[in-house]
N, C-alpha and C positions, 0 to 999 in steps of 0.2 A: 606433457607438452608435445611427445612425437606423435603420443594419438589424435590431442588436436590436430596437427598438422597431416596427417594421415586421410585425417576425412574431411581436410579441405579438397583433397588429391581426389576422393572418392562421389564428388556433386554434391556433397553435402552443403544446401544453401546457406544454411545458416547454422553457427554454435555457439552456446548460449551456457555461462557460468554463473551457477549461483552460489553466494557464499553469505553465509552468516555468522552475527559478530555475536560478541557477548556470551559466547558459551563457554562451559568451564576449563579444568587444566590443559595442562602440559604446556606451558609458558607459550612460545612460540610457533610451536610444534604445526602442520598444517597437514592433516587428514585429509586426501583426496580417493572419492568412492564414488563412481556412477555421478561423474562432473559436479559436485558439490564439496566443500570444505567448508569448515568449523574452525574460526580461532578459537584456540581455549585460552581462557585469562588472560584479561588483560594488558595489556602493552601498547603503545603505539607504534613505538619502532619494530616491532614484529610485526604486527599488521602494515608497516607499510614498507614491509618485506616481503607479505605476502602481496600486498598490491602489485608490486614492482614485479615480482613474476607473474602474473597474471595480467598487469601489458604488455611483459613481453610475450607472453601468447597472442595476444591481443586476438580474444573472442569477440565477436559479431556483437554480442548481449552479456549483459552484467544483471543481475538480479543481488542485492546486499540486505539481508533481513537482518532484524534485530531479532537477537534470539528469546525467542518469548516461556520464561520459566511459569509453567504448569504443573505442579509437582502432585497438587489435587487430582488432575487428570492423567500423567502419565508417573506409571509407578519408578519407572527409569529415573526420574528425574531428581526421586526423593534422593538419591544418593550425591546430588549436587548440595553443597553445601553455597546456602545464598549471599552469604557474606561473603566468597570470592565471586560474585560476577559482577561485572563494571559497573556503577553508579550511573546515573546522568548525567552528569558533566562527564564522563569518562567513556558513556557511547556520544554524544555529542561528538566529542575529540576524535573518536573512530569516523563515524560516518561524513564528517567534517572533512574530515584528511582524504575517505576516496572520492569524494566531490571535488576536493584540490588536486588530486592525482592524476583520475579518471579523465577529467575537463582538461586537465594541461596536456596530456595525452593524445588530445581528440574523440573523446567521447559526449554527445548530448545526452544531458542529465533528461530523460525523460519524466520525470518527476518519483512521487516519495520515496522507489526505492530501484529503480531501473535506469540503466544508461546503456547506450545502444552507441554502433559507430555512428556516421551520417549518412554515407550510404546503405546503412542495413532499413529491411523494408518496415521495422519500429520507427527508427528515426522519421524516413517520413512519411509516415501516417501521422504521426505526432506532428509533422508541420504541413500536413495538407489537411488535417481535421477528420482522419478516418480512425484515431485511434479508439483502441476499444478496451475493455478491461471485464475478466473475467475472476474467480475466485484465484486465481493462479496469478494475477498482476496483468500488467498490461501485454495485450496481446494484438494483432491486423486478422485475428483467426476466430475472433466473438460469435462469430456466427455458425462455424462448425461445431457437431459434435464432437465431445472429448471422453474418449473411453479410457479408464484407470485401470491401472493390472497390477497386481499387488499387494502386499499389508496396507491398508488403512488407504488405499486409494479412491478417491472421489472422482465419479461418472456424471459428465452433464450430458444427456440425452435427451433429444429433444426439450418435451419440456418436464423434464423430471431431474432431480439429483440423486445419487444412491453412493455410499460409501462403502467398500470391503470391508471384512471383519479386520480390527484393530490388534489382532492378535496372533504370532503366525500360527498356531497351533489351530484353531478355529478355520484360519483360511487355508491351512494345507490338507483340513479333514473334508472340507468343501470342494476344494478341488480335487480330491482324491475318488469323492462318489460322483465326480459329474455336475454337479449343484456351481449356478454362480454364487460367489464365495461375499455375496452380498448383504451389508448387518444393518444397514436402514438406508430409508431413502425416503424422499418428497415429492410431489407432484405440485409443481406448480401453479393455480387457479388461474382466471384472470386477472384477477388484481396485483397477485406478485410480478406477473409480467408487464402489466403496467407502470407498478413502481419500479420494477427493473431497466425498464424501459426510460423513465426519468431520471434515475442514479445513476444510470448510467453516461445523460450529456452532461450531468451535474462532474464528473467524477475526469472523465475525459474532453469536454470540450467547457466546460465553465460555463454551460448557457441552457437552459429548458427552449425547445422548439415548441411553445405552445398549440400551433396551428397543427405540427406535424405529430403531435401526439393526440391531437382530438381526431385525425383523422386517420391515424394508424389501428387507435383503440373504439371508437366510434362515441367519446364520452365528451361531457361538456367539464373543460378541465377546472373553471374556479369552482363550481359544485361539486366536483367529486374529489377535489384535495383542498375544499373548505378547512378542515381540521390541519391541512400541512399546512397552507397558507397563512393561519393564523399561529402558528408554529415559528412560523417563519419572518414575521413582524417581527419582530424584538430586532432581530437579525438585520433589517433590511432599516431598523430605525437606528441603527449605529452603523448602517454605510456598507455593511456587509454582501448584500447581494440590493439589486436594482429591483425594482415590480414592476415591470412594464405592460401594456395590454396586450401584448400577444409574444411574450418574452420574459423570461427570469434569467438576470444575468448577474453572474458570480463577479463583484468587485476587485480591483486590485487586492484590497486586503483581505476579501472575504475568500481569495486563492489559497488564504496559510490555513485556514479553516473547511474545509470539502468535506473532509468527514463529518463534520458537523452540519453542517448544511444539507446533505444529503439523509443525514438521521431524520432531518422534517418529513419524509417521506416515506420511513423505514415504520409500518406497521408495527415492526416486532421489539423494537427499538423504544417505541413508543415517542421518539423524537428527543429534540433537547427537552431538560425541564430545570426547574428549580430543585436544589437538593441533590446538586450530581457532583459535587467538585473534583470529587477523583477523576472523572472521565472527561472534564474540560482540559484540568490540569493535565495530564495525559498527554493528550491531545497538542496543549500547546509546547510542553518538555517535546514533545517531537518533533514540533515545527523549527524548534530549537536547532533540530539533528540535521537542518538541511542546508547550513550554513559554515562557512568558516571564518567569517565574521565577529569579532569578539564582542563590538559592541550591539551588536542584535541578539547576538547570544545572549547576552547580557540580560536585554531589554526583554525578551520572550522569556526565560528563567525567570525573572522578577512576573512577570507576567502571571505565569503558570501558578509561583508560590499566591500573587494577590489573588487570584481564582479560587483556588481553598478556601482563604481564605473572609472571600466573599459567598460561600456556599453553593459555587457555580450558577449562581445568577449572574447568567450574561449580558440583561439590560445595563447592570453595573458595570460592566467592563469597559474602559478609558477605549475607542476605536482607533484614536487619533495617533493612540500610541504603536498600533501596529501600523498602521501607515506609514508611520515612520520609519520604518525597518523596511516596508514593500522591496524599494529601489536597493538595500544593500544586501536580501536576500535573492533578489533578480540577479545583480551581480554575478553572486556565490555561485549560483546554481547554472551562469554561463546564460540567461534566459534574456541581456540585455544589457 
């Protein structure tokens, strides 16, 4: 807390606290390391112990991720035993509560996982329409280069990505001869800039610039996103986003869904399809997480389970029911 306050002192414009829920022991315990903490296991009244001292620092920006268990991918991880990390209904209850906290505080919920004060320069871009979002979350700095230093750090340069070696040993041998300590990277074509280009107003402002994307890219936009457009019917035939002639605009309820909607667009993703239920479910268990609302909780929970078990066919999805909820997740989220 006295270094926050230290490099207020120092012109530091902005400071920015990330913290993640869901990860394992030490009951309450709160690990702070290079502005990041870890709850371990579950509680809520520890977590909103930890909340309560981190308003009273009260940073600039809040970042709260859920903690996402890879244990295929990092070998760290296999030593977490999975039956102690929180349920769903028990990250709900977390990320519920700093929505409650956060917002009662004075913080705007920027959306899925970010709140910002009102005067920090997140806040408004987020209510003047310039916010932007990067792999890092939402950012007013989309535009600049980001150079990563470190284990397993990721480089957007120009138009390229490149990740450091994920392992220190590798990347302190890399650094030792001189070598950037670099273990793969992309370059991005035209095309991914193009669809980066459209996920990105889908993702940040809820709307495609049709006009401003034919003339940014120089491409005729229903021929060249033929394949997302028809992707994206299903979607628009239960009210989810709008088609308009020179506009795609995300609906009220088609807000609880972005990630989805943005997937019409995602090459690699291959889009929504039939046959995904895990990744709708998913999806809507997290929209779940942006409320503290019991009966929208509710109503998205029930949701998510009818999803399975509809095979993730979204044409079958009830619309009417998430509209339902729009106004008392608006509420929650302090959005109205």
């Amino acid at each position: 807390m006295d270094l926050l306050h230290e490099l207020g002192h120092c012109a530091m414009k902005c400071t920015n606290d990330d913290h993640m829920i869901g990860d394992e022991h030490r009951d309450n315990v709160m690990s702070v390391a290079d502005g990041r903490s870890s709850l371990y296991r579950f509680k809520v009244e520890g977590f909103g112990k930890t909340l309560d001292t981190v308003i009273e620092r009260r940073p600039d920006r809040l970042a709260i991720y859920g903690y996402a268990h890879m244990p295929q991918m990092f070998k760290a991880q296999r030593r977490i035993d999975a039956a102690t990390l929180p349920n769903a209904e028990q990250r709900i209850a977390l990320l519920s509560l700093a929505i409650e906290k956060l917002t009662s505080a004075g913080y705007i919920y920027i959306g899925m996982d970010h709140f910002a004060l009102p005067e920090d320069d997140l806040a408004r871009a987020y209510a003047n329409g310039t916010l932007q979002r990067n792999f890092m979350g939402y950012t007013t700095h989309g535009d600049c280069d980001l150079l990563g230093l470190g284990v397993s750090a990721i480089s957007h340069i120009g138009d390229s990505f490149s990740q450091n070696a994920r392992d220190l040993v590798s990347w302190e041998t890399a650094v030792d001869q001189g070598r950037l300590p670099v273990w793969r990277g992309r370059h991005l074509d035209q095309d991914d800039q193009v669809r980066a280009d459209v996920i990105q107003q889908i993702m940040c402002r809820r709307s495609i610039d049709i006009a401003g994307i034919e003339r940014r890219h120089d491409i005729d936009f229903n021929r060249y996103f033929a394949d997302a457009l028809a992707r994206l019917q299903p979607l628009a035939e239960d009210g989810l986003v709008l088609l308009e002639r020179m506009r795609v605009n995300v609906s009220s309820r088609g807000r609880l869904l972005l990630r989805i909607i943005a997937m019409c667009f995602d090459r690699y993703s291959n889009g929504p399809s039939i046959g995904a239920p895990a990744q709708y479910s998913r999806a809507l268990a997290n929209l779940a997480e942006q409320t503290h609302d019991a009966a929208l909780k509710k109503a998205l929970s029930q949701l998510s389970r009818r999803v399975t078990a509809l095979a993730g066919d979204l044409t079958k999805i009830n619309a009417d029911g998430l509209a339902a909820g729009t106004a008392a997740l608006d509420s929650a989220c302090g959005r109205g």
